[in-house]
N, C-alpha and C positions, 0 to 999 in steps of 0.2 A: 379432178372435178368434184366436186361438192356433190350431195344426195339429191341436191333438188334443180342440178342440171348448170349450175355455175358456175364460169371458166374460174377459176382462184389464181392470184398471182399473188404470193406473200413479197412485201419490199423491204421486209426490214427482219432480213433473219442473219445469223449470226456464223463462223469459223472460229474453231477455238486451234489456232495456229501452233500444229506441230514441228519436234524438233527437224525434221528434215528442211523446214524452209532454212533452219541454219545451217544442219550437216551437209546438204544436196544441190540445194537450190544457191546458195549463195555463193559467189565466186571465192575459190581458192585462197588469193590473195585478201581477202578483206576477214578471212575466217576470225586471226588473231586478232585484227584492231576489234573486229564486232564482237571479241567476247566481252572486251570493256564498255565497249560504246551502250550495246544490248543485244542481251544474250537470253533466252530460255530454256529451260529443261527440268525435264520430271526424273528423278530417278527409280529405283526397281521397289521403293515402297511409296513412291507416288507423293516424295515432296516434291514439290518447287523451288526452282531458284530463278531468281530473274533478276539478271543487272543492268542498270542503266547508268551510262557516265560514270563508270566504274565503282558505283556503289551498288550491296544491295539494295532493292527495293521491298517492300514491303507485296506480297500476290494480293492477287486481287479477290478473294474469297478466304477469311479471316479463321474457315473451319477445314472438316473435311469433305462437307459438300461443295462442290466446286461451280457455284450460282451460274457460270459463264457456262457450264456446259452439263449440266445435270439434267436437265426437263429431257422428257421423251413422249411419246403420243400417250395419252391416258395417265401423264401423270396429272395432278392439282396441287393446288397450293395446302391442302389439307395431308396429301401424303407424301409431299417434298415436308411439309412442317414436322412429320412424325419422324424424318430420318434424323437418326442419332449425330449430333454436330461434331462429338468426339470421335466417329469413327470417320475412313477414309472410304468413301463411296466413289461408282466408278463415273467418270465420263462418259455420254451416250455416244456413241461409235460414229455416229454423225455427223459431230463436229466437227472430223478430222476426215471423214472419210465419204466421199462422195456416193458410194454403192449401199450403203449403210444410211444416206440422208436421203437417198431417193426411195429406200424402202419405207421410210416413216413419211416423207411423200405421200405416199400413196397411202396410210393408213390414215392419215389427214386429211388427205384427199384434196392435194395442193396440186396445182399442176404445174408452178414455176415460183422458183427462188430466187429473190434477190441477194447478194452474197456479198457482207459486210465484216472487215478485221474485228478484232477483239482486244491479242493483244497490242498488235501494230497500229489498234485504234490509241491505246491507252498509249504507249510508250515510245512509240518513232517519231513524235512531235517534239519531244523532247530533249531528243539525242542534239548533242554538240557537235558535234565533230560532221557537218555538211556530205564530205566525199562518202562517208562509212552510211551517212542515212540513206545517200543516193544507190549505194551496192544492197542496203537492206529493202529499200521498196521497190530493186529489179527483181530481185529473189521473192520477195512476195507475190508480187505480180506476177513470177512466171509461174509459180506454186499454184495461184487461184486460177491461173486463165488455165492450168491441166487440172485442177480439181473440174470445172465447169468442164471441160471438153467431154466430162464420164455421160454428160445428157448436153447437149450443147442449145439445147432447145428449151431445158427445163432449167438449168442454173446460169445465171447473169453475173457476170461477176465483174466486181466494182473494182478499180484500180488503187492502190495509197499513189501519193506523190511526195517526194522529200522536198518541204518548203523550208527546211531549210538553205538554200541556197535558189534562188528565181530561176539560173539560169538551166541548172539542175532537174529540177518541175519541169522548167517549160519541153528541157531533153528528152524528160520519161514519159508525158503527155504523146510528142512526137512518135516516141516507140510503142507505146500501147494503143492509139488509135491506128497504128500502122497495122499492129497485132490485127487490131478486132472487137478492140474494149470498146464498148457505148458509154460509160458511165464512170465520172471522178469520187474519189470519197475527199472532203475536206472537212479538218472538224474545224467547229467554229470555236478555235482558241487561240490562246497569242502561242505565234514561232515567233524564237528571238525578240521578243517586246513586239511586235508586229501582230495586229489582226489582220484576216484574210483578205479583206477588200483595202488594205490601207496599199498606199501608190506603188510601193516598192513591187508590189505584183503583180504588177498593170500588165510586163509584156506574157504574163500566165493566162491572165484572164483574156487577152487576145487573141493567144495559141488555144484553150479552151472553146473560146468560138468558134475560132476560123473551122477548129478542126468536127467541129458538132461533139463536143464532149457534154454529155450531163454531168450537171455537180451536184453531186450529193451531200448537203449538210447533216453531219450525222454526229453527234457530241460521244466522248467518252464519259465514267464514273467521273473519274480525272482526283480521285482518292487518294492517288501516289504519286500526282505529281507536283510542283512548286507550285507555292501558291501564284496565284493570278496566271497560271495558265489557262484557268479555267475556273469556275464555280463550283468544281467539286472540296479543293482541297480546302477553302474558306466554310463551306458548308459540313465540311467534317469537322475543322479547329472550334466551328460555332457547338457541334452536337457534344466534343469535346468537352467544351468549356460548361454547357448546361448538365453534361453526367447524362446525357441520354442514355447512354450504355448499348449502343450497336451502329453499325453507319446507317447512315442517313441522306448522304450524297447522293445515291439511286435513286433517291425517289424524286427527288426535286432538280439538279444540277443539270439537266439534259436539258430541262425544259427554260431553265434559264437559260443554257448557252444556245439555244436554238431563238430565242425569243431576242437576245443582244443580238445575235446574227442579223435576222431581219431587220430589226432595228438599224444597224449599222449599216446598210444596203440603202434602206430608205435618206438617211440622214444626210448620206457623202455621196447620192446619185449616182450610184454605183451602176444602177440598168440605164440610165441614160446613155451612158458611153458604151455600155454591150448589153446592147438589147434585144440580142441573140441568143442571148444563155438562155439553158433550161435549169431551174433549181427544185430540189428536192430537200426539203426538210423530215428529216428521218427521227425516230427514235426520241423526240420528248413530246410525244403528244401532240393534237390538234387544237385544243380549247386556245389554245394563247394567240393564236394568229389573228382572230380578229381586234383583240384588246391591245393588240401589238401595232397593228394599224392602228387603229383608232387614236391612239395615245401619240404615235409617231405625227399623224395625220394635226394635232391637238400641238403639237411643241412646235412642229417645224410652220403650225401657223400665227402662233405669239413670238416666235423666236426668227423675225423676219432678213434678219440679217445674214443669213444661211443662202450663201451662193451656191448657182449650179444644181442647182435642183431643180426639176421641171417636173417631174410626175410626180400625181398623187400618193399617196403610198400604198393605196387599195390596187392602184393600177401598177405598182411592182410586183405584187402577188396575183391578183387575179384578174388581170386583162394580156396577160402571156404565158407562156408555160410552166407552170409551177403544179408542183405536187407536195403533201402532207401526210406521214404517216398517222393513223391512230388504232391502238389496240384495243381486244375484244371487250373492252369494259369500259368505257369512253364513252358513254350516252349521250353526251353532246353532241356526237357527230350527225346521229341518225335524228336526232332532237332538231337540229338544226341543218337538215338536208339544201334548204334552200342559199347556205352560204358554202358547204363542203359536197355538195353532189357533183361538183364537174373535178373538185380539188382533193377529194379524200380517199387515202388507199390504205387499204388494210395491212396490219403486217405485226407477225404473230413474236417475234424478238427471239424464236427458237434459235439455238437451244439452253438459250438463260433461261434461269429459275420461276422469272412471272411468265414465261411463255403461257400460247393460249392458241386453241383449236379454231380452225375458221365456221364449226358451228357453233361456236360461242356468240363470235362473231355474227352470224344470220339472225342466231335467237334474240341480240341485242336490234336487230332491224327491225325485224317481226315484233318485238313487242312496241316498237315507238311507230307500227302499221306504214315502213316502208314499202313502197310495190315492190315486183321483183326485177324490175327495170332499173328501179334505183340501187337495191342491193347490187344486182350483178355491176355494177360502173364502182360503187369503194370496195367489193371484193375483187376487180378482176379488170373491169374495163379500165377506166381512168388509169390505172399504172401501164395497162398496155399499151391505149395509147399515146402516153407519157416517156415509156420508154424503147417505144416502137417494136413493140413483140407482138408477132401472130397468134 
């Protein structure tokens, strides 16, 4: 709980997935095919290897600060900038480690986690091989759902699903709400030349209903993977080609593949047919949702030939349950209370490198003269009652 007496729910914080979800967690029989398919591991000087499809991959942090799991309570972006990129710095013990994430918990003064992959964000969308993604996102999921059980009250954890194969999905769906999971993660990218709402995965999105699954849109960098999985790996060919001289996919690519998402929802009347689901747009900011309606709102009424389509597209997002991550530096959110007060939830992306404290967060309220009615609903309320936590 916050200094000034507000319940904190952060939604959008991060695992940086250790070697046991392969050594321990994953069945026996699949060990050998997933060293190919993907595989992770640090060894005793703290490189990385990681393959996927039986190639190496390039890691996802290009030094020896490792951006996915470095931030820790009191750091800034002024004394993550000062560590040396040539040496090898360590991981904050919390990524990996539940008793260790509820001690910085508390020095944050968070009272609940929402618990999102990193590398299973980036890399199991990609896997070929169907049967081997479907033994990789049981082993994750039984990894996160005993990571959460260390506070069961205070860490929420989000399910992967292998879309690679529908029927596959809809099996692990079936098994983790049987578990006790609340909440799906789905990034908005193509599996197999397929985006998330396209038909092939209608009987997902029906087993996601029936069963009261939240879906969480939550994009990766997407930096290592083929291009047109996403908007990462085109938005690094582009910093490429102009010599920027650093990636550049972070900062931008989230917020594309979250904004196409929406998009594609609106276009192909996707909440018409299940207009039960809860969605959560996680991880690229809130500014874009209303220009994303708007814009959708603007095509789909010059471009009248578009069947199947009955809602407006303000009324996919905000006339049923939808939630919006935005982090502590976001001024638009509090600027603009009167569009994000019932829709907007705080969430600090620990323990990556922009991470950010939840009185960062208040001071950004405070100064744009939120009451503290309204703060307490995007630090705390609205995700609780979004994702039905006490």
């Amino acid at each position: 709980m916050a200094s000034n007496g507000t319940h904190i729910i952060d939604v959008d914080t991060h695992v940086l997935e250790p070697a046991t979800v392969w050594s321990r967690y994953l069945e026996p029989d699949y060990r050998i095919p997933a060293r190919s398919a993907f595989w992770h591991e640090v060894d005793a000087q703290g490189l990385e290897v990681t393959i996927v499809n039986g190639e190496s991959v390039r890691a996802l942090s290009a030094s020896g600060i490792n951006r996915h799991g470095i931030w820790r309570p009191g750091m800034t972006p002024d004394t993550i900038g000062a560590l040396d990129p040539h040496a090898r710095h360590p991981v904050n013990p919390g990524a990996a480690d539940p008793t260790a994430r509820l001690t910085d918990m508390d020095a944050m003064g968070v009272d609940c986690h929402v618990l999102f992959p990193t590398l299973f964000a980036e890399h199991l969308p990609v896997v070929v091989n169907p049967d081997v993604a479907a033994a990789l996102a049981r082993a994750y999921n039984d990894w996160i759902w005993d990571f959460s059980h260390a506070a069961p009250a205070r860490l929420v954890p989000v399910a992967v699903l292998p879309m690679q194969e529908v029927s596959f999905a809809v099996r692990e769906a079936a098994r983790i709400a049987e578990r006790g999971f609340r909440a799906v993660f789905i990034r908005p990218a193509f599996v197999n030349a397929r985006f998330p709402n396209h038909r092939h995965y209608d009987p997902l999105w029906r087993a996601l209903a029936e069963r009261d699954l939240t879906v969480c849109f939550h994009p990766s960098v997407g930096n290592t993977n083929p291009e047109w999985t996403s908007q990462g790996s085109l938005v690094e060919r582009l910093a490429s080609n102009l010599r920027v001289g650093h990636d550049v996919a972070e900062s931008v690519a989230p917020t594309m593949d979250v904004a196409t998402m929406l998009t594609a929802l609106c276009f192909y009347g996707h909440m018409e047919e299940y207009s039960r689901l809860r969605l959560a747009f996680l991880h690229g900011g809130a500014s874009w949702v209303p220009l994303t309606l708007e814009k959708a709102e603007t095509y789909l009424w010059l471009l009248s030939a578009i069947q199947d389509v009955s809602l407006e597209p303000e009324h996919v997002f905000f006339a049923r349950p939808s939630l919006v991550s935005f982090p502590s530096w976001e001024s638009s959110v509090p600027r603009m209370v009167d569009v994000f007060g019932d829709v907007g939830a705080w969430g600090s992306r620990y323990p990556h490198h922009d991470a950010s404290e939840p009185r960062e967060a208040i001071a950004l309220c405070a100064r744009h003269g939120l009451s503290s009615q309204a703060q307490a609903k995007l630090l705390g309320g609205n995700a609780a009652r979004f994702f039905g936590l006490g």
